[in-house]
GUNU-638950 format. One record per atom (N, C-alpha, C, O): residue number from 0; residue in one letter; atom name; x, y, z. Coordinates in nm, 3 decimals. Example, Ala and Ser with C-alpha at 12.3 -4.5 7.8 and 13.67 -1.06 7.14 Angstrom:
<kolgus>
KOLGU  pos  code  site  px  py  pz
KOLGU  0  A  N  1.319  -0.569  0.780
KOLGU  0  A  CA  1.230  -0.450  0.780
KOLGU  0  A  C  1.320  -0.330  0.780
KOLGU  0  A  O  1.424  -0.332  0.846
KOLGU  1  S  N  1.285  -0.225  0.708
KOLGU  1  S  CA  1.367  -0.106  0.714
KOLGU  1  S  C  1.290  0.003  0.787
KOLGU  1  S  O  1.341  0.114  0.804
</kolgus>
This chain:
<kolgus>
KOLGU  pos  code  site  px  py  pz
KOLGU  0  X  N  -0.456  0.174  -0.270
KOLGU  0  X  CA  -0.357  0.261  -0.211
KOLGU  0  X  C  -0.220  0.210  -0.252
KOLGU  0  X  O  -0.196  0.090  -0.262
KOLGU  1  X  N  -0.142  0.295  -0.273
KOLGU  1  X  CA  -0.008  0.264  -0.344
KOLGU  1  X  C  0.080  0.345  -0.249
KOLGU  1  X  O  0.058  0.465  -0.234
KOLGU  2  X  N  0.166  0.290  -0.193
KOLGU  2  X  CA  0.301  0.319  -0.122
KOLGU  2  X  C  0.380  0.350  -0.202
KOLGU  2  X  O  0.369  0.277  -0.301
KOLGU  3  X  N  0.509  0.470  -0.217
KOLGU  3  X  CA  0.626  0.516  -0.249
KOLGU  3  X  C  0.701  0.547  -0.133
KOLGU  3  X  O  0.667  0.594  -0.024
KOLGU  4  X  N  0.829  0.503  -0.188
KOLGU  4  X  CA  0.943  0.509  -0.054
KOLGU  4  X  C  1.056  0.592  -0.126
KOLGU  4  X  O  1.096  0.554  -0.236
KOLGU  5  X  N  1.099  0.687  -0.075
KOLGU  5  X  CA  1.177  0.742  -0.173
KOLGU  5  X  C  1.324  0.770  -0.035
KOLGU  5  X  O  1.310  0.858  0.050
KOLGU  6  X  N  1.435  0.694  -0.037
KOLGU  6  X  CA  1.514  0.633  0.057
KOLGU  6  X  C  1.605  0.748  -0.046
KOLGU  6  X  O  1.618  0.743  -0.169
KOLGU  7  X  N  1.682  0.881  0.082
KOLGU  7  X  CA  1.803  0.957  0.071
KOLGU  7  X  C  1.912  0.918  0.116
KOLGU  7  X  O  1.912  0.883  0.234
KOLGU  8  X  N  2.015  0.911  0.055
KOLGU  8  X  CA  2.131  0.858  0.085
KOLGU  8  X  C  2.236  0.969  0.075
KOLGU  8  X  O  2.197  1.078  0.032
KOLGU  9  X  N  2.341  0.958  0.103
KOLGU  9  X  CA  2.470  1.021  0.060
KOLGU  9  X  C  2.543  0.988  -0.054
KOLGU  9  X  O  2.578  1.049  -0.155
KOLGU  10  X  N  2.560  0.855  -0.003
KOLGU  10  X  CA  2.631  0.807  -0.119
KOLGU  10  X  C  2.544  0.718  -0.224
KOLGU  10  X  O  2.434  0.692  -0.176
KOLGU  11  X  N  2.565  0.657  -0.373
KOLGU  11  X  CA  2.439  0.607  -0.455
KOLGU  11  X  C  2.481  0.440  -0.368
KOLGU  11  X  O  2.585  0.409  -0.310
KOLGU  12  X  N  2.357  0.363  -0.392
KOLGU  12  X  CA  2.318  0.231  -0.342
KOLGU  12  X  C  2.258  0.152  -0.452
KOLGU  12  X  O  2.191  0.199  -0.544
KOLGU  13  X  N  2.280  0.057  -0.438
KOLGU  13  X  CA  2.216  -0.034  -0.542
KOLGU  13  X  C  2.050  -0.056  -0.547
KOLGU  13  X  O  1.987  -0.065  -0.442
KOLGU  14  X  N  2.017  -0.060  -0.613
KOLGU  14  X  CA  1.834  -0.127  -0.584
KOLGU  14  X  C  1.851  -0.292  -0.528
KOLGU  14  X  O  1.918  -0.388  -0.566
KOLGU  15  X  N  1.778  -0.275  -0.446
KOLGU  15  X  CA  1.724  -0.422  -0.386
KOLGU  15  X  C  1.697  -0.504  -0.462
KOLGU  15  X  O  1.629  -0.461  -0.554
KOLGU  16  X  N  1.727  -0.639  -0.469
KOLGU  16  X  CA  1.604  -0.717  -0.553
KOLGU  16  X  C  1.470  -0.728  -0.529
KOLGU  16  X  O  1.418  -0.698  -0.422
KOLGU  17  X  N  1.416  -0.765  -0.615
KOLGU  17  X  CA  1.269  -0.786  -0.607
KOLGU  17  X  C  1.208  -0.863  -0.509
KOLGU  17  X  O  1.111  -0.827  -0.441
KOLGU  18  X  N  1.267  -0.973  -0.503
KOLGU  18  X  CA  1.243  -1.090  -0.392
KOLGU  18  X  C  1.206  -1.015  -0.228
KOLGU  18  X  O  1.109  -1.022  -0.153
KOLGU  19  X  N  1.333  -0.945  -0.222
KOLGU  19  X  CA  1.385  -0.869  -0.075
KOLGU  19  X  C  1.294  -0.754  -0.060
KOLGU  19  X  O  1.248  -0.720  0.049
KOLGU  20  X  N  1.272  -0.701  -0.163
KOLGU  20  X  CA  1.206  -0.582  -0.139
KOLGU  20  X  C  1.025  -0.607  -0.118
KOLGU  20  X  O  0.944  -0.542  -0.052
KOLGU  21  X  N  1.005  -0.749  -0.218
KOLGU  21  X  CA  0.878  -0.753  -0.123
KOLGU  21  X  C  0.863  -0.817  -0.032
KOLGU  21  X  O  0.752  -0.813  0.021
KOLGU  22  X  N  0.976  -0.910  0.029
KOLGU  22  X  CA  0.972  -0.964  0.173
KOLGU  22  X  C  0.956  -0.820  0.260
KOLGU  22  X  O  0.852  -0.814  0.325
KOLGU  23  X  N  1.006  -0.754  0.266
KOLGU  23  X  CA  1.026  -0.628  0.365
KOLGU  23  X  C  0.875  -0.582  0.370
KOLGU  23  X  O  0.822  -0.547  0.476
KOLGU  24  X  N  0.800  -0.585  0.231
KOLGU  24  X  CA  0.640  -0.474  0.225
KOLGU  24  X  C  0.583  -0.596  0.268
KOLGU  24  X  O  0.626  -0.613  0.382
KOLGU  25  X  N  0.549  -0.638  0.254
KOLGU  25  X  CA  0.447  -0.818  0.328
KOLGU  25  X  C  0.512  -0.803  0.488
KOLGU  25  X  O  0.419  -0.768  0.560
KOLGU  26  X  N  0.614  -0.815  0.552
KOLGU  26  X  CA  0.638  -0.806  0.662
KOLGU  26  X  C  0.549  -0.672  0.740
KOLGU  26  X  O  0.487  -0.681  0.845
KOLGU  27  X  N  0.560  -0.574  0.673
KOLGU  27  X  CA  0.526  -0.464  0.749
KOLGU  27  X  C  0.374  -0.459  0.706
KOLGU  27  X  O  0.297  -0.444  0.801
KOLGU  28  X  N  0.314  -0.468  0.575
KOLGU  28  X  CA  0.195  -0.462  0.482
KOLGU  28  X  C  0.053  -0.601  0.492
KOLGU  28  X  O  -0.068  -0.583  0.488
KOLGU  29  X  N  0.131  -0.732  0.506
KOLGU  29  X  CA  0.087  -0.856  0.458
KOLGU  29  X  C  0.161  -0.857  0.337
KOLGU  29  X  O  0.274  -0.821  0.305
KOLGU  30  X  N  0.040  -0.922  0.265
KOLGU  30  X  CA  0.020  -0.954  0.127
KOLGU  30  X  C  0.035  -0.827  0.024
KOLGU  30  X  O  -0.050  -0.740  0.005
KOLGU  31  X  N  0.155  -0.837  -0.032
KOLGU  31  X  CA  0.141  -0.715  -0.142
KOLGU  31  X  C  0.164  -0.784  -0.329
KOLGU  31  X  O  0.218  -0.887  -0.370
KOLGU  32  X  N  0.107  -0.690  -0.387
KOLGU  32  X  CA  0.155  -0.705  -0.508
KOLGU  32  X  C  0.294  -0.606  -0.577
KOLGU  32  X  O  0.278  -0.484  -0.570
KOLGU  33  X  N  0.414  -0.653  -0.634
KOLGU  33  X  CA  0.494  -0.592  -0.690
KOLGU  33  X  C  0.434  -0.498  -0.822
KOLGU  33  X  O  0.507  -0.521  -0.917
KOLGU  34  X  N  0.364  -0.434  -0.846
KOLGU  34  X  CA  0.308  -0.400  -1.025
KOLGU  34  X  C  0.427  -0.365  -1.088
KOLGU  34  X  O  0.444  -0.395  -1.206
KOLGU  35  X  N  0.508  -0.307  -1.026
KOLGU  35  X  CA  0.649  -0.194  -1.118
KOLGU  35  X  C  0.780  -0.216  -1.014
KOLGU  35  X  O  0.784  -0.211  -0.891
KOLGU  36  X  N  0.893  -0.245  -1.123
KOLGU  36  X  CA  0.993  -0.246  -1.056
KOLGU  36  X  C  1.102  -0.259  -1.181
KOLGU  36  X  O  1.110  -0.331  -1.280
KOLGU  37  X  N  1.182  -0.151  -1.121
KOLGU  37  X  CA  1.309  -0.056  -1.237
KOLGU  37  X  C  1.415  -0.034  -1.114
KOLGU  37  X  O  1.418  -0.039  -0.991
KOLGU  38  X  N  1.514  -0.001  -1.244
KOLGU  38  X  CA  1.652  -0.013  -1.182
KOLGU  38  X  C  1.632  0.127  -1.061
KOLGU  38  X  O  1.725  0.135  -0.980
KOLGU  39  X  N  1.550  0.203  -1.051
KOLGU  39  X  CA  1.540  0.340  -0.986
KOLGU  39  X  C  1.408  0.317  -0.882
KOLGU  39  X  O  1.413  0.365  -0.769
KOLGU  40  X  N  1.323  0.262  -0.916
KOLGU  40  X  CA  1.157  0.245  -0.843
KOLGU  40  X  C  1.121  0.129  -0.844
KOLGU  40  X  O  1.146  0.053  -0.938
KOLGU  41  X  N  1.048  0.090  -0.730
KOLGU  41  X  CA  0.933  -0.010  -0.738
KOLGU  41  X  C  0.832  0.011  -0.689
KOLGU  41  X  O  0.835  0.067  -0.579
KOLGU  42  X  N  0.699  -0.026  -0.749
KOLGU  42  X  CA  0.567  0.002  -0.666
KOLGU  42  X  C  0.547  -0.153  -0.649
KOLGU  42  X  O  0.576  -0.247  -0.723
KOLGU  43  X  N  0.451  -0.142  -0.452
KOLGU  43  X  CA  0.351  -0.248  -0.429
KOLGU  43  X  C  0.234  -0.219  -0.438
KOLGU  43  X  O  0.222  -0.096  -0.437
KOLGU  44  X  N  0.134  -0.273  -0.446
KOLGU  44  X  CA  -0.001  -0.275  -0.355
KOLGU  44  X  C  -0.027  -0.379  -0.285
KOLGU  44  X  O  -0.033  -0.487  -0.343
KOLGU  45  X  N  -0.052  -0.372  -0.132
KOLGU  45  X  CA  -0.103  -0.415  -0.042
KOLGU  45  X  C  -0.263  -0.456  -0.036
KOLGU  45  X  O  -0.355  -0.374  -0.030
KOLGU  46  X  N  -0.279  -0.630  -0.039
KOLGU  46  X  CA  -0.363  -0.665  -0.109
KOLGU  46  X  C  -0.485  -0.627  -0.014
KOLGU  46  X  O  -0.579  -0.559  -0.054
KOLGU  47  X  N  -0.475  -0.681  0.127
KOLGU  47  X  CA  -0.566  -0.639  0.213
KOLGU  47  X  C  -0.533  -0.537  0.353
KOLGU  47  X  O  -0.569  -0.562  0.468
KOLGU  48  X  N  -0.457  -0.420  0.310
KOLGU  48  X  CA  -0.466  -0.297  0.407
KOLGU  48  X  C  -0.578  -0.201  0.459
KOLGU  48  X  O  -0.654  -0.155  0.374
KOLGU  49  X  N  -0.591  -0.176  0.555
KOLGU  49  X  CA  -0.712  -0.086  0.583
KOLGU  49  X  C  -0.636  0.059  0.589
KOLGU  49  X  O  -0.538  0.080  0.660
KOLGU  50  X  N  -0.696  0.154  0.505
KOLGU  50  X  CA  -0.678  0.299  0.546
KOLGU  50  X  C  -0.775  0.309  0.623
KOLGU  50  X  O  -0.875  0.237  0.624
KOLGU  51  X  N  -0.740  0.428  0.714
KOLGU  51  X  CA  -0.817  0.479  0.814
KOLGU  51  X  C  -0.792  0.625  0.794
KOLGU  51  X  O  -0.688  0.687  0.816
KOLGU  52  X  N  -0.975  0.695  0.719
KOLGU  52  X  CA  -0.976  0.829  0.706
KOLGU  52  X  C  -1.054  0.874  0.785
KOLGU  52  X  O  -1.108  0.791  0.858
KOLGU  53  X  N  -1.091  1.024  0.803
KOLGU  53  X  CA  -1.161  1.109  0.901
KOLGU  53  X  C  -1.269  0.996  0.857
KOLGU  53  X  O  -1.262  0.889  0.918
KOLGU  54  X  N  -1.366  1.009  0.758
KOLGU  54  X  CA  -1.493  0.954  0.743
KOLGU  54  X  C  -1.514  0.817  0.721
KOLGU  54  X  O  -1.624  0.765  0.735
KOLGU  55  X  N  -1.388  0.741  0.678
KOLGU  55  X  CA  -1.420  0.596  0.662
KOLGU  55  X  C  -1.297  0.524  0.674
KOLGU  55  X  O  -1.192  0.588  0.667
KOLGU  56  X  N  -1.294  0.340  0.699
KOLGU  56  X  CA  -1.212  0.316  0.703
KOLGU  56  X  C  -1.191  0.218  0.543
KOLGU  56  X  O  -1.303  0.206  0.494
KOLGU  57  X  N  -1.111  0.167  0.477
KOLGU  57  X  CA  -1.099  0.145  0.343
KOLGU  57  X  C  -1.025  0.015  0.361
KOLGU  57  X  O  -0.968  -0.006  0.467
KOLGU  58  X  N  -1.023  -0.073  0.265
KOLGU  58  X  CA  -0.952  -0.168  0.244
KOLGU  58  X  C  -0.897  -0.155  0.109
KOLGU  58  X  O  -0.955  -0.188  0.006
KOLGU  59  X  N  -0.803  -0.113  0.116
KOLGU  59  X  CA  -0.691  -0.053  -0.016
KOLGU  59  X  C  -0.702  -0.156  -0.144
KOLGU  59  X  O  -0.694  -0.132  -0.265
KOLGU  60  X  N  -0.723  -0.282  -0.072
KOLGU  60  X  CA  -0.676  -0.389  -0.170
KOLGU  60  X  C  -0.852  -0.449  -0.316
KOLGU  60  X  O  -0.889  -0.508  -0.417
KOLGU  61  X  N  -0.889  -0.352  -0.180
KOLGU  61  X  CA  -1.057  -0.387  -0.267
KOLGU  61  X  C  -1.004  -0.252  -0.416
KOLGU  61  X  O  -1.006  -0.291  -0.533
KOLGU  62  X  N  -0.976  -0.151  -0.394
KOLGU  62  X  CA  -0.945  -0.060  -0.489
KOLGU  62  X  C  -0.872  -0.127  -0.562
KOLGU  62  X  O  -0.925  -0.117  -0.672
KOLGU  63  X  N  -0.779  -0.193  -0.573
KOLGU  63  X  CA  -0.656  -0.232  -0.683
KOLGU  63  X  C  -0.717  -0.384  -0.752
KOLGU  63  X  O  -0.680  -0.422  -0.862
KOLGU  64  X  N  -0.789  -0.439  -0.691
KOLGU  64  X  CA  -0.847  -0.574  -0.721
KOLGU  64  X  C  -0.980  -0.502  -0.828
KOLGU  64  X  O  -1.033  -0.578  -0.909
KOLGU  65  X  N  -1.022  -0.370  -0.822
KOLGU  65  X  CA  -1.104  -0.310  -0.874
KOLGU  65  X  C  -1.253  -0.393  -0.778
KOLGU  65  X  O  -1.309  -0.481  -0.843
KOLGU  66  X  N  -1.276  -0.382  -0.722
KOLGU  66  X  CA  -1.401  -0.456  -0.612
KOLGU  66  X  C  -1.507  -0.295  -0.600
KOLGU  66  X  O  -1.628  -0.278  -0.610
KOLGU  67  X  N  -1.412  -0.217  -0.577
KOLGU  67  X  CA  -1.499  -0.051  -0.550
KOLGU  67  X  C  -1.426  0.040  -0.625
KOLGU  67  X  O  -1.312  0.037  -0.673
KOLGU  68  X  N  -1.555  0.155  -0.624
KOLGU  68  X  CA  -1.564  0.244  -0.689
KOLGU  68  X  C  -1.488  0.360  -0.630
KOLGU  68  X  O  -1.487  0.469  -0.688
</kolgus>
């Protein structure tokens, strides 16, 4: 599972550093991985998150570690 944050502003803002921006996803997430990060975007993955769907509950981090199908 991959998180996007797409933060509206008024006025333009700088990008975060890298450091800060994954202190913030580990605070709220745990353990995340940075994969991508540009002057405009960054992606994490969250190493051990559980989704919770109608039929099952998932551990996101087994998908990105490639563990399941």
């Amino acid at each position: 599972m991959m998180f996007f944050v797409h933060l509206l502003f008024e006025e333009k803002c700088e990008m975060p550093q890298q450091s800060v921006m994954n202190e913030i996803m580990e605070k709220h997430l745990g353990k995340t991985e940075c994969f991508s990060y540009y002057k405009s975007s960054a992606g994490f993955i969250p190493e051990n998150y559980i989704a919770h769907f109608k039929d099952a509950d998932v551990n996101t981090g087994e998908y990105a570690a490639g563990k399941r199908e």
